[in-house]
C-alpha positions in Angstrom: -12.2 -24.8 85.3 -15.7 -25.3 86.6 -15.9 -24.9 90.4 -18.7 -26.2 92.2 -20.5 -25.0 95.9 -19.4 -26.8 98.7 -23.0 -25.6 100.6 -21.7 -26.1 104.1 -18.1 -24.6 103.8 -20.0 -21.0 101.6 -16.9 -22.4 99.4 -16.5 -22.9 95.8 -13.5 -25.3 94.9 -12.8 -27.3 91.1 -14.3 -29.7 89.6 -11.1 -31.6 89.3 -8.8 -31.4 92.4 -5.6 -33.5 93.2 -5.1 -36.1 95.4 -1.8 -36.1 97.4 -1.3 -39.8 98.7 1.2 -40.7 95.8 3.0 -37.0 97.2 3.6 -38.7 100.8 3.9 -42.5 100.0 2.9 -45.8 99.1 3.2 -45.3 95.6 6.8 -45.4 95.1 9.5 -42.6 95.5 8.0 -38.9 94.1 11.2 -36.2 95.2 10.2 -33.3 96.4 11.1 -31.4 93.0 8.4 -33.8 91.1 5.9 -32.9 94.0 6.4 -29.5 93.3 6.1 -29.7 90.1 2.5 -31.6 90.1 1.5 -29.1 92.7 2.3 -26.0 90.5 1.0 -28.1 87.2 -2.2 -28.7 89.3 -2.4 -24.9 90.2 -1.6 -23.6 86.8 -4.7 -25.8 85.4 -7.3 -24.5 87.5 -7.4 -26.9 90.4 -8.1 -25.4 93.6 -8.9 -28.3 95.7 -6.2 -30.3 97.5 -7.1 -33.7 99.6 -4.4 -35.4 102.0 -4.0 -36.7 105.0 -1.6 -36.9 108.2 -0.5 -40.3 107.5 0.5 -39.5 103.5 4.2 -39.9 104.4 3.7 -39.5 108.1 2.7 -35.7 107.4 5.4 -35.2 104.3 2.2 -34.5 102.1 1.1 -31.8 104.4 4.4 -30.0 104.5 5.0 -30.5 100.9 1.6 -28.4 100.6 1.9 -26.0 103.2 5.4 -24.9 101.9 4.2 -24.8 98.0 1.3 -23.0 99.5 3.5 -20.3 101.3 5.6 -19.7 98.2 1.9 -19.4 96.0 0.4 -17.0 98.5 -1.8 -15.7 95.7 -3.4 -19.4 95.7 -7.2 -19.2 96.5 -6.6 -23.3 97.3 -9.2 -25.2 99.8 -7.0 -27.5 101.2 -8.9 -30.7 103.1 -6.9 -33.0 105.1 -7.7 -36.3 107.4 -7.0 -37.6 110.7 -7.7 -40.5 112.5 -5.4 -43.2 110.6 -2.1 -42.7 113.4 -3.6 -44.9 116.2 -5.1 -48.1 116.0 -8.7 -48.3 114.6 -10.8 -48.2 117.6 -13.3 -46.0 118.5 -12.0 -45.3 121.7 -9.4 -43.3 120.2 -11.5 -41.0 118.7 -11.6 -38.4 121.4 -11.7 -34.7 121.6 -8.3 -34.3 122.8 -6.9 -36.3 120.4 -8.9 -34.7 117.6 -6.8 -31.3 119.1 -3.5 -33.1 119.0 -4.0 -34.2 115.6 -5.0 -31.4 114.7 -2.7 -29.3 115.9 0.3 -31.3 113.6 -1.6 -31.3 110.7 -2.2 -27.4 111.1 1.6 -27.2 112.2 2.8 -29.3 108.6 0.3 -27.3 106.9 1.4 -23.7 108.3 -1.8 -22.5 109.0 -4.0 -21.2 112.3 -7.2 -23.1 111.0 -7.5 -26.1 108.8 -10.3 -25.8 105.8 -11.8 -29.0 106.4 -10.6 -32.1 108.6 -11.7 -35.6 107.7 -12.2 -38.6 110.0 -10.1 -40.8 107.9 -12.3 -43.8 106.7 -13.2 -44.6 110.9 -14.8 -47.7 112.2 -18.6 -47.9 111.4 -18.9 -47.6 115.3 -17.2 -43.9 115.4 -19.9 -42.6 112.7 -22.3 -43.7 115.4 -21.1 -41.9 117.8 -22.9 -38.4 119.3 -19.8 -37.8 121.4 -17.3 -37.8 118.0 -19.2 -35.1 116.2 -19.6 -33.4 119.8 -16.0 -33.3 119.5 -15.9 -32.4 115.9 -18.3 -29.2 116.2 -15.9 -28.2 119.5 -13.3 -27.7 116.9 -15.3 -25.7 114.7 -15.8 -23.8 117.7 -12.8 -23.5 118.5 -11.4 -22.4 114.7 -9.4 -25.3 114.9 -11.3 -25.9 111.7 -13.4 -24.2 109.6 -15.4 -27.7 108.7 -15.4 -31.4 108.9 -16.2 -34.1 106.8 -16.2 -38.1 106.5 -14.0 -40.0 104.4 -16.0 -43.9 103.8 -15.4 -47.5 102.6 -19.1 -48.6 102.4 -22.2 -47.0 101.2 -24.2 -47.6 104.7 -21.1 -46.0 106.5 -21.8 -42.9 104.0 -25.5 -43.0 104.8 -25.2 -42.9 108.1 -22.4 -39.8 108.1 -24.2 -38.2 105.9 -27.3 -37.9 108.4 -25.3 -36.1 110.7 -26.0 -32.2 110.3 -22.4 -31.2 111.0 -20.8 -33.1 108.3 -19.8 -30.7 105.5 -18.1 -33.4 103.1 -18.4 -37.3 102.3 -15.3 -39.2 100.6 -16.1 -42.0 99.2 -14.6 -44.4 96.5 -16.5 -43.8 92.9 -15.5 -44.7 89.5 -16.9 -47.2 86.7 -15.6 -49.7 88.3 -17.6 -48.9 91.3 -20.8 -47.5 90.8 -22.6 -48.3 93.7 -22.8 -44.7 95.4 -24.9 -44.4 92.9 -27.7 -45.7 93.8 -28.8 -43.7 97.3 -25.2 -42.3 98.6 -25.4 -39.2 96.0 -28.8 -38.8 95.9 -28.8 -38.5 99.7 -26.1 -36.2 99.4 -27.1 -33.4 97.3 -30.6 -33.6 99.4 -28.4 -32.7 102.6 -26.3 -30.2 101.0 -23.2 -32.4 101.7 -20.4 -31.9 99.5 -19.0 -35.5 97.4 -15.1 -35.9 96.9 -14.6 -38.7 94.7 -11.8 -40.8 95.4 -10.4 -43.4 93.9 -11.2 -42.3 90.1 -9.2 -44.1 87.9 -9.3 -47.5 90.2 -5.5 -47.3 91.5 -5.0 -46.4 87.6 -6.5 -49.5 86.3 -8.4 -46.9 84.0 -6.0 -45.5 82.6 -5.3 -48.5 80.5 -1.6 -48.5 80.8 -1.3 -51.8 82.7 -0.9 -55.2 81.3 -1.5 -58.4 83.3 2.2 -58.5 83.5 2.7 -55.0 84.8 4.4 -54.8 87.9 4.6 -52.1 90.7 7.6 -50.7 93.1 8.0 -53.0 96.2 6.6 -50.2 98.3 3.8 -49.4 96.0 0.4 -50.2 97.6 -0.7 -52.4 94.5 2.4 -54.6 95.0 1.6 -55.1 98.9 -2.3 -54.4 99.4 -3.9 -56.3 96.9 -5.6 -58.5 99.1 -6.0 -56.1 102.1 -2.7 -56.7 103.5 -2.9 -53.7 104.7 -5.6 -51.7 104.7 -9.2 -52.0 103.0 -8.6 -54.0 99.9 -11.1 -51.3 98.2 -8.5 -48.8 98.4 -6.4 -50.7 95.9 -7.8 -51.6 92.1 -11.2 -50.5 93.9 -11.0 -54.2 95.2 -11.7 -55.6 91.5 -8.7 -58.7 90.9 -5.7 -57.0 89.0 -6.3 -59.2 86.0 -10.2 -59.0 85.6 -9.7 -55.2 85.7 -7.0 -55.1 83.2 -9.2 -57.1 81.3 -12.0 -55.0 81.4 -10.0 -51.3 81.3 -8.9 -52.7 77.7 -12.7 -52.8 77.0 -14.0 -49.5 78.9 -11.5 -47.5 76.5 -13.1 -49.3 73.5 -16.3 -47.6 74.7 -15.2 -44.6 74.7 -15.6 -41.7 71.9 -12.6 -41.8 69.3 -9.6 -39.6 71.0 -10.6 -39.9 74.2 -7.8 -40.7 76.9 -9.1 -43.7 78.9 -8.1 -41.8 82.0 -9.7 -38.8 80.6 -12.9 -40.4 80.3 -13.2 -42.1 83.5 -12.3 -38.8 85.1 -15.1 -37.0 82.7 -17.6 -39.9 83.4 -17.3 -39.3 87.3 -17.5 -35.4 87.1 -20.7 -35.7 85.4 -22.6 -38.0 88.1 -25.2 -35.8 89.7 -24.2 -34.9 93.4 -20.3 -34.9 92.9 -18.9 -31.6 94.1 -14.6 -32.7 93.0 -13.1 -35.9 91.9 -9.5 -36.3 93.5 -6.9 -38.1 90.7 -3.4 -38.0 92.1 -0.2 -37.8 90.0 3.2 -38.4 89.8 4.5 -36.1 87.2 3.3 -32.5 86.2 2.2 -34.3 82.7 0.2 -36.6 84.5 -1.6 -33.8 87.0 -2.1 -31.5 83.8 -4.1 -34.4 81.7 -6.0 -34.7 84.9 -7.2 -31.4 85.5 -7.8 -31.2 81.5 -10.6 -34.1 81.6 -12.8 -31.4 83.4 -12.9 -29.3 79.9 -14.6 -32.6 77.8 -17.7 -33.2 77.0 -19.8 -35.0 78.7 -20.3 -38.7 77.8 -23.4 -39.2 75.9 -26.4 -41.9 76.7 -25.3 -44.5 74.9 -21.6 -44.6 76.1 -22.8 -44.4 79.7 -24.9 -47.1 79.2 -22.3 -49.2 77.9 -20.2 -48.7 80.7 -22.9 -50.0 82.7 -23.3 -52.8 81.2 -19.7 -53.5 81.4 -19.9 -53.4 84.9 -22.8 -55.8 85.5 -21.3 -58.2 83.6 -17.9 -58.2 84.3 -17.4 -56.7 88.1 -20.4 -56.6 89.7 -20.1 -59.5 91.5 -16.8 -59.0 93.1 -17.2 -55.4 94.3 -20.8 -54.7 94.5 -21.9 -56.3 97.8 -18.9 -55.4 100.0 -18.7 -52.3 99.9 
């Protein structure tokens, strides 16, 4: 698989890489056997990027990885994870002691004496305007706590802003058909810093994949059953914040656009890899099937002119107006 320069890390790391949320929770029940099993499918397809986070399962993601990682020692994996999310959201929190004590369980759950990159875990606008927070975030590079750090973001301005900072090594940021506005100055300004773009979010909280009907419904504990509204958390994070039944509605017709064969999932993974200034896209998966396909959209060819103006059009017409200006 393709691996692209992370500039500020003197990394390389895929195209593709795997998102571990669904490994930890909030997506229904994955044992650890199926974890495994999406890890080593992962691996096995030339994915050598793995995003989570301390508060994926309260820090089961972590150990899932740092044990899969210590039977794969052969595994040339860069392994980003984020912290921030444990307290409640103000900036006050976001101290340099804290930012060790974090730190320290996440490098404890992952087995390791230095972390490859940390995350602030999409912070309050406030903390990215803070000297004293990436005073405290260079003290841990120092201190090879970490060998880099990067922001994950809900809004574009929020991205602009971390971005600007010369420390940051990484942006997350949510990106997929259904929400295109990163394109517009977020990626641009990103490849002119040398800041590496994780992708997040790809397939719209599967929306893309076009396997849901309006009558689909999800496990109880399954963050599109209980978030769809920001019930709990940013309501971008869930169906990228498009309503469940316009977004069914308009998957059905992205897949139409598509060239015959193509896997909607496939092509809304393959549509985001080829946007100038990403550096991985993060799908997660529940099943080794699922975390194979994944990886394998990073092989296809890229979407030609007319397609991707299609899928633009789709979006100004159909879900531009509920997503564009909030986030």
């Amino acid at each position: 698989m393709e691996r692209r320069v992370w500039e500020r890390l003197g990394r390389r790391a895929s195209v593709v890489g795997l998102g571990t949320w669904q490994l930890g929770a909030d997506w229904g029940e994955v044992s650890e056997d199926a974890a495994h099993a999406v890890l080593d499918a992962s691996l096995d397809a030339g994915v050598t990027f793995f995003d989570t986070a301390d508060v994926y399962g309260d820090g089961r993601s972590e150990r899932l990885i740092g044990r899969y990682l210590r039977e794969r020692p052969d595994a040339e994996v860069l392994v980003a994870t984020k912290m921030g999310r444990r307290v409640e959201q103000s900036p006050e929190h976001y101290t340099l002691d804290n930012f060790r004590a974090w730190t320290d369980r996440s490098r404890e759950n992952l087995g390791v004496d230095r972390l490859d990159l940390v995350q602030l875990h999409c912070p309050p606008a406030a903390v990215i305007a803070s000297d004293a927070v990436f005073d405290a975030l260079d003290t841990l590079v120092a201190e090879e706590r970490v060998a880099g750090y990067g922001v994950s973001v809900e809004t574009c301005d929020e991205a602009l802003a971390a971005i600007a900072r010369p420390g940051v090594a990484s942006l997350q940021i949510i990106l997929n058909p259904f929400r295109r506005k990163p394109l517009e100055r977020v990626l641009p300004a990103a490849a002119d810093a040398g800041v590496a773009v994780i992708v997040r979010v790809p397939l719209a909280s599967g929306l893309l994949s076009g396997r849901y009907t309006a009558s689909t419904v999800f496990a109880e504990n399954d963050h599109r059953t209980f978030n769809r509204r920001g019930e709990a958390f940013d309501q971008g994070e869930t169906f990228s914040g498009v309503d469940f039944a316009t977004g069914v509605e308009a998957a059905a017709e992205f897949a139409r656009l598509l060239p015959e064969g193509v896997d909607p999932a496939a092509g809304a993974l393959r549509w985001a890899v080829q946007q100038p200034g990403v550096t991985t896209v993060i799908p997660g998966a529940r099943s080794a099937e699922q975390a194979a396909a994944n990886a394998a959209a990073a092989g296809l060819p890229p979407l030609d002119e007319p397609t991707l103006r299609a899928v633009r059009d789709l979006y100004d017409q159909r879900l531009r107006d509920q997503v564009h200006h909030r986030w």
